[in-house]
C-alpha positions as CSV (number, residue, x, y, z in Angstrom):
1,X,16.7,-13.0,-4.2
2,X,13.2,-14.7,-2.6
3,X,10.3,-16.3,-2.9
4,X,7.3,-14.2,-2.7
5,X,3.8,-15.3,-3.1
6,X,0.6,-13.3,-4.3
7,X,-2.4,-14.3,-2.8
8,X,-5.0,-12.8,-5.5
9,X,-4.6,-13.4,-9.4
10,X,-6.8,-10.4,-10.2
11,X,-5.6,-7.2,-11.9
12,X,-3.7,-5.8,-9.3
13,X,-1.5,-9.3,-8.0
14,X,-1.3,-10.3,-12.2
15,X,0.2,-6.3,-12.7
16,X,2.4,-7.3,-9.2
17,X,3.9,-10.1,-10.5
18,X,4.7,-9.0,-14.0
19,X,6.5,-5.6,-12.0
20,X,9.0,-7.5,-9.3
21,X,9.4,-10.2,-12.7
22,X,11.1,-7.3,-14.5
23,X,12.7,-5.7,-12.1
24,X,14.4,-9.3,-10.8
25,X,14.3,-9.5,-7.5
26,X,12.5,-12.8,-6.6
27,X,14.4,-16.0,-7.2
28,X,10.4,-17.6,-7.6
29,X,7.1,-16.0,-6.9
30,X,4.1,-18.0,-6.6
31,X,0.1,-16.6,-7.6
32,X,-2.5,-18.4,-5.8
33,X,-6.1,-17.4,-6.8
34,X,-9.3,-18.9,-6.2
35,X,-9.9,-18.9,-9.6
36,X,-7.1,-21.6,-10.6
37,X,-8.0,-21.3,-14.3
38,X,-7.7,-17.6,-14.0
39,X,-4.7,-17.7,-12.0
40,X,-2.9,-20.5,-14.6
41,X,-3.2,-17.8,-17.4
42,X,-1.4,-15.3,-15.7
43,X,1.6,-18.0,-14.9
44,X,1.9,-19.1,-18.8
45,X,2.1,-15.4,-19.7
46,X,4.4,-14.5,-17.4
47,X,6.3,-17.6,-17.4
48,X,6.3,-17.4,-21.8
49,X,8.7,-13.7,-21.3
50,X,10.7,-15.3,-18.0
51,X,13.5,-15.6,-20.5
52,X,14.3,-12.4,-21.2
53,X,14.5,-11.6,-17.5
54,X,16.8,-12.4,-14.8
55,X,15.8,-15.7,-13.6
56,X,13.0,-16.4,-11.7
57,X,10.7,-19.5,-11.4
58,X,7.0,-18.5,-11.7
59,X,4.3,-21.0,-10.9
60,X,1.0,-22.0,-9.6
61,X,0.2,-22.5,-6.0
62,X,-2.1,-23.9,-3.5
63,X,-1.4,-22.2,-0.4
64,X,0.7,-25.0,0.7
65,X,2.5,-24.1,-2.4
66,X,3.6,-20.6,-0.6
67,X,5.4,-22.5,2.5
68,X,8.5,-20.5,3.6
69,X,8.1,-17.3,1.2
70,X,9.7,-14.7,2.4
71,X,7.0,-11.9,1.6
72,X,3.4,-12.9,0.8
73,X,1.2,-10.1,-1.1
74,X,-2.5,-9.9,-0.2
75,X,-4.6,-8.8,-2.8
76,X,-7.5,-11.1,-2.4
77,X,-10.7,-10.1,-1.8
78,X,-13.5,-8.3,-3.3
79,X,-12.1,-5.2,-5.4
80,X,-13.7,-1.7,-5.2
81,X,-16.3,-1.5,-7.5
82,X,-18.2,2.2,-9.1
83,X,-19.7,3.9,-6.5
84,X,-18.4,1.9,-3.8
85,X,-15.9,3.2,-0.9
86,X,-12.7,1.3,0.1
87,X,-14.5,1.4,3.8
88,X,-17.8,-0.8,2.1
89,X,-15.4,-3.8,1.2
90,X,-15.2,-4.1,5.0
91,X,-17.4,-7.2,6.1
92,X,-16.8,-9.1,3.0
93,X,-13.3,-9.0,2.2
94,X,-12.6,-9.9,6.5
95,X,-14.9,-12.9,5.8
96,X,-12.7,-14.0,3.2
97,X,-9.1,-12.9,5.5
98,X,-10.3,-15.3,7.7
99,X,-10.2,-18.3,5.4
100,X,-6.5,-18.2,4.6
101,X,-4.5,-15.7,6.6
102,X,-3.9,-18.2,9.9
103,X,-2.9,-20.8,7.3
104,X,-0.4,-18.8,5.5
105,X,1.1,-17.5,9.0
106,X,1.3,-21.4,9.9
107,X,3.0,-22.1,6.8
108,X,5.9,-19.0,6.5
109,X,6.2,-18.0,10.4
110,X,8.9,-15.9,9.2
111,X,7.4,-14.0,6.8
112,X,6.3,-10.2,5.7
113,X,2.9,-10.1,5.0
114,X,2.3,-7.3,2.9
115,X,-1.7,-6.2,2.6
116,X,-2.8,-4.3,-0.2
117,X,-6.6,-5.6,-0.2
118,X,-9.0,-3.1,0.8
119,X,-9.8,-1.6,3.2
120,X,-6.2,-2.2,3.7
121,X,-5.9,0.2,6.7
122,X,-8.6,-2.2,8.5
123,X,-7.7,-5.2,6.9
124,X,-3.8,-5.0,8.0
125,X,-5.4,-4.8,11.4
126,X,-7.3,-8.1,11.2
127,X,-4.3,-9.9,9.7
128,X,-2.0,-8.6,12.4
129,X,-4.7,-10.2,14.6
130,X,-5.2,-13.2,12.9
131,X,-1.4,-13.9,12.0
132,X,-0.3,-13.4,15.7
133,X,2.8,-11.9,13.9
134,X,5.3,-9.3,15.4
135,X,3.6,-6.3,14.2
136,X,6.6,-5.3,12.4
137,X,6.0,-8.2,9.6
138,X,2.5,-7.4,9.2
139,X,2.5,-4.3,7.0
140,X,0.1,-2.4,4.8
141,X,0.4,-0.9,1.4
142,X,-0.9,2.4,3.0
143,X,-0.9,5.6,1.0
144,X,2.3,4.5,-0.5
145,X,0.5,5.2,-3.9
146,X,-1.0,8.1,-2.8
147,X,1.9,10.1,-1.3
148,X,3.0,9.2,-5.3
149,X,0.1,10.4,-6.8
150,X,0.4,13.3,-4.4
151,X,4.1,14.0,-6.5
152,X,3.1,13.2,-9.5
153,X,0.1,15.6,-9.8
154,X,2.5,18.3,-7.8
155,X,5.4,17.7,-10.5
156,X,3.1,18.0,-13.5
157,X,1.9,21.1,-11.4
158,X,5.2,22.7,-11.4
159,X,6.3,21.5,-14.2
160,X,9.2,19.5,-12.7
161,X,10.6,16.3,-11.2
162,X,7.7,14.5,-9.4
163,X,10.8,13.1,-7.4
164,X,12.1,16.5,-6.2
165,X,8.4,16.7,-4.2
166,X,9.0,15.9,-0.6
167,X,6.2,15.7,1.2
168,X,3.6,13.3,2.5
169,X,-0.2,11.8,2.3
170,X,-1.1,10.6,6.0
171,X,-3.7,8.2,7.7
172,X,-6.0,6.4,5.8
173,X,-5.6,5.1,2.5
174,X,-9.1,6.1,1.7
175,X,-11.4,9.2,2.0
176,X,-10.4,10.9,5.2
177,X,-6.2,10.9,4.0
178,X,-4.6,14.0,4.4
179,X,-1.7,15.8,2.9
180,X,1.0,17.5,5.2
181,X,0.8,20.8,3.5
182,X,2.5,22.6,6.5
183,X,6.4,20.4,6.0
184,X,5.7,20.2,1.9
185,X,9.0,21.2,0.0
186,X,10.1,21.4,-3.3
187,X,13.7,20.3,-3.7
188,X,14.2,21.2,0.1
189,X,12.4,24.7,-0.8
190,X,9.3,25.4,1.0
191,X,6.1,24.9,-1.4
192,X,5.2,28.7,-0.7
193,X,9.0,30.2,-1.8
194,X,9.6,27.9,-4.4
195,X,6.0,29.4,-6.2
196,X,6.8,32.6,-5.2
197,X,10.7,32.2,-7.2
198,X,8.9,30.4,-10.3
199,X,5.9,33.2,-10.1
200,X,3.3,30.2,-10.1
201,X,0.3,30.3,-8.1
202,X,-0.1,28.6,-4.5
203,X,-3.0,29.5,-2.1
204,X,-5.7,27.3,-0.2
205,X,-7.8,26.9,-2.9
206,X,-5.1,25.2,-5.2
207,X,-4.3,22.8,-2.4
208,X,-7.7,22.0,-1.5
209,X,-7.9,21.3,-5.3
210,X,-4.8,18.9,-5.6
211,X,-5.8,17.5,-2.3
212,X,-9.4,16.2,-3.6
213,X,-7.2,15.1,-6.9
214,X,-5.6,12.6,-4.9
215,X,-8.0,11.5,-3.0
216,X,-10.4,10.8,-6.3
217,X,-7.4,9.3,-8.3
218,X,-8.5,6.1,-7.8
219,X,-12.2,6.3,-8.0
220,X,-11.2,8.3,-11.5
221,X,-9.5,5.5,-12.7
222,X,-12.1,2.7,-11.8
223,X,-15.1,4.5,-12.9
224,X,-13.0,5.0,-16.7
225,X,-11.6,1.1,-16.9
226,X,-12.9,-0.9,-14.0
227,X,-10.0,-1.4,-11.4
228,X,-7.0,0.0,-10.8
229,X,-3.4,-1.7,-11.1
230,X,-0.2,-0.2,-12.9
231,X,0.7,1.9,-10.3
232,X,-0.2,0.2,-8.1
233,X,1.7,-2.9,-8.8
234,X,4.4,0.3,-8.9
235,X,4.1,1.4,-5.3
236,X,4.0,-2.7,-4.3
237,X,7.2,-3.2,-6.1
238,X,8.7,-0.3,-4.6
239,X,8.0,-2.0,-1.1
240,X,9.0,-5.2,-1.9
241,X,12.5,-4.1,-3.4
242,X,13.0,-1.8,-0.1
243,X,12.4,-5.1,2.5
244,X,14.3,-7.7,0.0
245,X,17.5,-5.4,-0.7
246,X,17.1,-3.9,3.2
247,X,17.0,-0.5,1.8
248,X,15.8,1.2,4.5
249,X,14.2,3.6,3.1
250,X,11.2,5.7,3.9
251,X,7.6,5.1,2.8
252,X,4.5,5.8,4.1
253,X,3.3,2.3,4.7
254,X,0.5,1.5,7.0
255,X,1.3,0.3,10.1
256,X,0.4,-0.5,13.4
257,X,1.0,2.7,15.8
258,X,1.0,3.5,19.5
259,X,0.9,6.6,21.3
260,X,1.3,8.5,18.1
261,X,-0.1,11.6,18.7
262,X,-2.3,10.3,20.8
263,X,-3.3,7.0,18.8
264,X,-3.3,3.6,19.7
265,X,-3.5,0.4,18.7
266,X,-5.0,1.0,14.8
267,X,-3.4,1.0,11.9
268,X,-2.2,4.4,9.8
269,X,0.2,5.3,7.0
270,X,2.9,7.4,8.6
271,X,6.7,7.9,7.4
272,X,8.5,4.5,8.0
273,X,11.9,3.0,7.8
274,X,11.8,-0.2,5.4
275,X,14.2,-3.2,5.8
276,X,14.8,-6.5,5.7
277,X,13.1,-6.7,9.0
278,X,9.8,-5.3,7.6
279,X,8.9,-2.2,10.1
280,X,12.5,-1.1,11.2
281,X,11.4,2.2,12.7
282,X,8.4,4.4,12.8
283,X,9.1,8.5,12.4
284,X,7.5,11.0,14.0
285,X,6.5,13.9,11.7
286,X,5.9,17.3,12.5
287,X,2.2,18.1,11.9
288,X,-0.1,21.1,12.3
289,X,-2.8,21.4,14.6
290,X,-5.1,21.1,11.7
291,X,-3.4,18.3,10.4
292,X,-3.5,16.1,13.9
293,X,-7.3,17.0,13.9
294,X,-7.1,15.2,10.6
295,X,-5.0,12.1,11.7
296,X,-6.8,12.2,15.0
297,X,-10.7,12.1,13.1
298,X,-8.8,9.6,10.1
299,X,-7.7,7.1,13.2
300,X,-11.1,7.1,15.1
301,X,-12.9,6.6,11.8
302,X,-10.6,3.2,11.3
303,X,-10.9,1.8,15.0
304,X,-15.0,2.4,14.5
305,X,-14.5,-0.6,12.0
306,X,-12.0,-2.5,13.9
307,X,-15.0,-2.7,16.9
308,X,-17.6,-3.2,14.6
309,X,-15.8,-6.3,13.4
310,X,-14.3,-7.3,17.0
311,X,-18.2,-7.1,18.1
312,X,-19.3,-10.0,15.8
């Protein structure tokens, strides 16, 4: 049981809070929010049903308020709007980073802080430099929601478990992620037999299809009600209870890689051992030479932002 503070009272850190309050892991979790009114309503809410969950004190916060949390979620920031790209939110959403992030490393040195603003790739980057964390307590929400979106759309596909898909979405959480088709299985069968046994169809063109689907789940979503936030208050939850109950288990968080197939010093989702610790261990995945073109390009596009903001 912790204390875990959201930083971010909008539709994603409200969905957060009312996920980890029914599934009990936080002994208090505090929502700070520029917009103290806004954030107040979300408290009462979620405070009014604390009842009929396993207890947990929910309140208001300054950021003073957040001193020795053990995780602090990051969803601050200007959210995606139509039209826009995760990669637009760039300058703005650093500009605002900047205001709080050295204050809430001052005020929980032993922290996780987990980033879910985007562009989170870019943005867990600037708060690893701004915290002067260990980089294994800095930690982005990565394509943690994609990889499920990824099963999901392959379950419905199949028509089976969404949890019996093994098999990964890569790099950026944004435009240029990529899905490692080559080491997909289905219920430890290869994508390819398992079609071939169930007489379904599997070729390029379908995965090039599902592929784009994933990508565009979230600009779907946005364009139809204006942000999203169930799932992924879903994925966040899934992070959180993997650190707090030191699980470790394996998500594909973003995180800050060296020498990994020949990147350095950027941030990337890439399969990774959770605990208690944050980062316990980085895996190295077999990819195809197609697919390392793909992480290679997805890696250079996120350092071209890193220097654009180091050059200012």
């Amino acid at each position: 049981m912790s204390k875990i503070s959201i930083i971010g009272a909008g539709a994603i850190g409200a969905t957060t809070a009312f996920a980890l309050l029914q599934k009990g892991i936080a002994r208090e979790i505090v929502i700070n929010d520029i917009n103290q009114e806004k954030a107040l309503g979300e408290v009462l809410d979620l405070m009014h049903g604390s009842s009929l969950c396993r207890p947990c004190n929910v309140t208001l916060g300054t950021l003073e308020d957040t001193k020795d949390s053990d995780i602090i979620i990051i969803t601050a920031g200007s959210p995606q709007k139509p039209g826009e790209t995760r990669l637009d939110l760039v300058d703005k959403n650093y500009a605002i980073f900047k205001s709080f992030i050295p204050k809430l490393a001052q005020l929980s040195p032993n922290s996780i802080l987990l980033v879910v603003s985007n562009p989170v790739d870019v943005l867990s980057y600037m708060t690893y430099k701004l915290s002067d964390f260990p980089k294994e307590r800095v930690i982005g929400s990565g394509t943690v929601l994609d990889t499920a979106r990824l099963r999901s759309l392959l379950g419905k596909y199949f028509g089976i478990d969404g949890r019996n898909v093994e098999g990964y979405v890569l790099g950026e959480h944004g435009d240029s992620e990529f899905v490692t088709w080559s080491s997909l299985m289905i219920g430890s069968i290869p994508v390819k037999s398992f079609s071939e046994q169930n007489s379904i169809t599997w070729d390029k063109e379908t995965e090039t299809v599902i592929a784009e689907d994933v990508k565009n789940c979230a600009y779907e979503v946005i364009k139809r009600k204006g942000a999203t936030a169930f799932a992924v208050a879903i994925a966040l939850e899934r992070i959180v209870e993997a650190i707090i109950r030191d699980e470790k288990t394996i998500l594909t968080v973003s995180t800050l890689l060296n020498d990994y197939y020949g990147v350095n010093d950027a941030y990337l989702s890439v399969p990774t051992i959770l605990g208690r610790n944050g980062i316990e261990k980085v895996l190295n995945i077999q990819l195809s030479p197609t697919e390392q073109e793909k992480f290679v390009s997805s890696a250079n596009l996120m350092k071209e932002y890193i220097d654009r903001i180091n050059d200012k």
